[in-house]
N, C-alpha and C positions, 0 to 999 in steps of 0.2 A: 436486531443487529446492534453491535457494537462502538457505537462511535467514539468511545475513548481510546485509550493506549492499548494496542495489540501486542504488549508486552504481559498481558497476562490471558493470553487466550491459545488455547493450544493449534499446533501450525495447521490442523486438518480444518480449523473454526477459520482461520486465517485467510487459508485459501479457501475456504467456499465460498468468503467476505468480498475477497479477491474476484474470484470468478463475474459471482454477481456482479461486480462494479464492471468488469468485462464486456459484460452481456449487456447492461445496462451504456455503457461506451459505445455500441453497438459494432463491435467485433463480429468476425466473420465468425460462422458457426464451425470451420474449418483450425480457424485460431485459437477458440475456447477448448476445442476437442486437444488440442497439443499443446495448451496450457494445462489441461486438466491430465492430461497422462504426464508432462514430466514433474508437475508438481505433487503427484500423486505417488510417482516414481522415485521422487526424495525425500519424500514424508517415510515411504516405506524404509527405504535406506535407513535418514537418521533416527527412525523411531516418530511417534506422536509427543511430543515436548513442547512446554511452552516457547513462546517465541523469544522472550529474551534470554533462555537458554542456547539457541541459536549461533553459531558463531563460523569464521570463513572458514574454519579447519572443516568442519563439516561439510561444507562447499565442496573443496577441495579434496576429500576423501571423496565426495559421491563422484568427480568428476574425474578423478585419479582411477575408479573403477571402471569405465569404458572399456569394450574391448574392440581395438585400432586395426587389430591383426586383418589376416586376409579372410578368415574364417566368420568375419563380422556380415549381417543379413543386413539386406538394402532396405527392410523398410522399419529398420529401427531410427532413431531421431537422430539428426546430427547431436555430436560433442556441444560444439558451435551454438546450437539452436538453445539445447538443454540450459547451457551456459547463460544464452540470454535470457533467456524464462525467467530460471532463478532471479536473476540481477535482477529482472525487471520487478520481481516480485520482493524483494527484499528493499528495493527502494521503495515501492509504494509501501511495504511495511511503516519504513523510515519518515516516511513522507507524511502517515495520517498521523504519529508525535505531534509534527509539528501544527500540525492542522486544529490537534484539540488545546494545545499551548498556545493557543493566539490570545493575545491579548489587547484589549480595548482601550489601556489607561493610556498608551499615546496618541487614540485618534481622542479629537474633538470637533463636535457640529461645528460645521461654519456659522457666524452670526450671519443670520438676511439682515441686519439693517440697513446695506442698501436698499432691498425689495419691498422691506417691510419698514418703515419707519417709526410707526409705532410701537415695535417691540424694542425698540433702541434704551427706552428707560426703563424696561422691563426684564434687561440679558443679566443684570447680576441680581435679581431674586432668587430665592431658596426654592426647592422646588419641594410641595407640600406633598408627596406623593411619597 
């Protein structure tokens, strides 16, 4: 598994990543099933690409391709539905960035020297490690 930047991994590695994390949320088996068809269903569309080649025009072509008309079959996926998948799916893209960019130089341990007292002449030693 990939836990850096899903900016270099291709969208079909993305969403299996995805799924997992799904499965693992513990999503209805009914949920995963119609994540894994519309996202399978826009891979196909815009081709297998890395993710930071990605962009809303692409979105937006797959979701401009619907057909509205009256000749549309009832057990295809809503627009609606497809539309959220995506979103939901490109935010968690957007989301594990920031996950691996976290950074530590603004936390600092609290001093216990209330609890502890004896580390009180001890907190600004060098730590020999």
């Amino acid at each position: 598994m990939n836990f850096g930047s899903m900016k270099e991994v291709l969208l079909t590695v993305a969403k299996d990543t995805f799924l997992f994390n799904c499965r693992v949320a513990g999503l209805s088996p009914q949920t995963l099933c119609t994540y894994r068809d519309v996202l399978g269903s826009f891979i196909t569309f815009t081709g297998d690409m890395l993710v930071k080649e990605l962009t809303a025009n692409h979105v937006r072509a797959y979701i401009a391709t619907f057909d509205v008309g009256p000749g549309k079959k009832e057990e295809d996926i809503p627009v609606m539905i497809c539309y959220a998948v995506i979103h939901t799916w490109i935010r968690w893209l957007h989301v594990q960035e920031f996950i691996t960019k976290r950074s530590s130089d603004f936390v600092k341990p609290p001093y216990l020297t209330h609890l502890f007292p004896s580390l009180a002449s001890t907190r600004n030693l060098a730590y020999c490690c």
